[in-house]
C-alpha positions in Angstrom: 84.8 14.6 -39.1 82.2 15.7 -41.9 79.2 17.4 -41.0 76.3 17.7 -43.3 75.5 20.8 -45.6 71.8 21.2 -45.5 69.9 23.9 -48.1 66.2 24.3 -48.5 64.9 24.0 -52.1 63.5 21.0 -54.0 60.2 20.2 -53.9 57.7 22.2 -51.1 60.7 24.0 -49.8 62.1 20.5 -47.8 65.9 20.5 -46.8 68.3 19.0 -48.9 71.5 17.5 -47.0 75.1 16.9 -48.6 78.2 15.6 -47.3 81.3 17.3 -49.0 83.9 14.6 -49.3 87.1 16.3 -48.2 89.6 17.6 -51.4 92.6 15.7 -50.4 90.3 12.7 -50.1 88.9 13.5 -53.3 92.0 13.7 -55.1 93.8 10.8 -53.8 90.9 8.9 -55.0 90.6 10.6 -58.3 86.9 11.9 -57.7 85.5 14.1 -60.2 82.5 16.1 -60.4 81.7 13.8 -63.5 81.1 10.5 -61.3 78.3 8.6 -60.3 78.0 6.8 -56.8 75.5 4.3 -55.6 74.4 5.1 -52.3 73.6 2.3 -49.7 72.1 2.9 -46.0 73.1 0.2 -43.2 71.4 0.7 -39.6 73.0 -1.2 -36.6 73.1 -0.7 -32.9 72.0 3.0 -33.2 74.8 3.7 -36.1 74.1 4.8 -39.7 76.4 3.3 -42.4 76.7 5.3 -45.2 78.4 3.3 -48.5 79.4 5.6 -51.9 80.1 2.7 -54.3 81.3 4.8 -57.2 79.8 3.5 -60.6 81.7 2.8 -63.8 80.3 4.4 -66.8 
């Protein structure tokens, strides 16, 4: 289970939330802190989809 990490900041003090991908996940899949991911939101039946595509450079 990941929960979110929320900090205030940004513009007009709003929250800011970030998922932490696990390190042994992160490692297995080679994930640096150099990478760029698309994010896409799905919605269906009450659940949220979250998808990371990670983009080549």
């Amino acid at each position: 289970m990941v929960k979110p990490y929320i900090r205030k900041g940004g513009r007009e003090g709003d929250e800011t939330y970030y998922l932490n991908i696990p390190r042994d996940i992160a490692k297995a899949l080679n994930i640096t802190k150099d990478d760029d991911f698309l994010l896409s939101v799905d919605t269906k039946d009450g659940e949220i989809t979250l998808c990371y595509r990670r983009v080549k450079k």
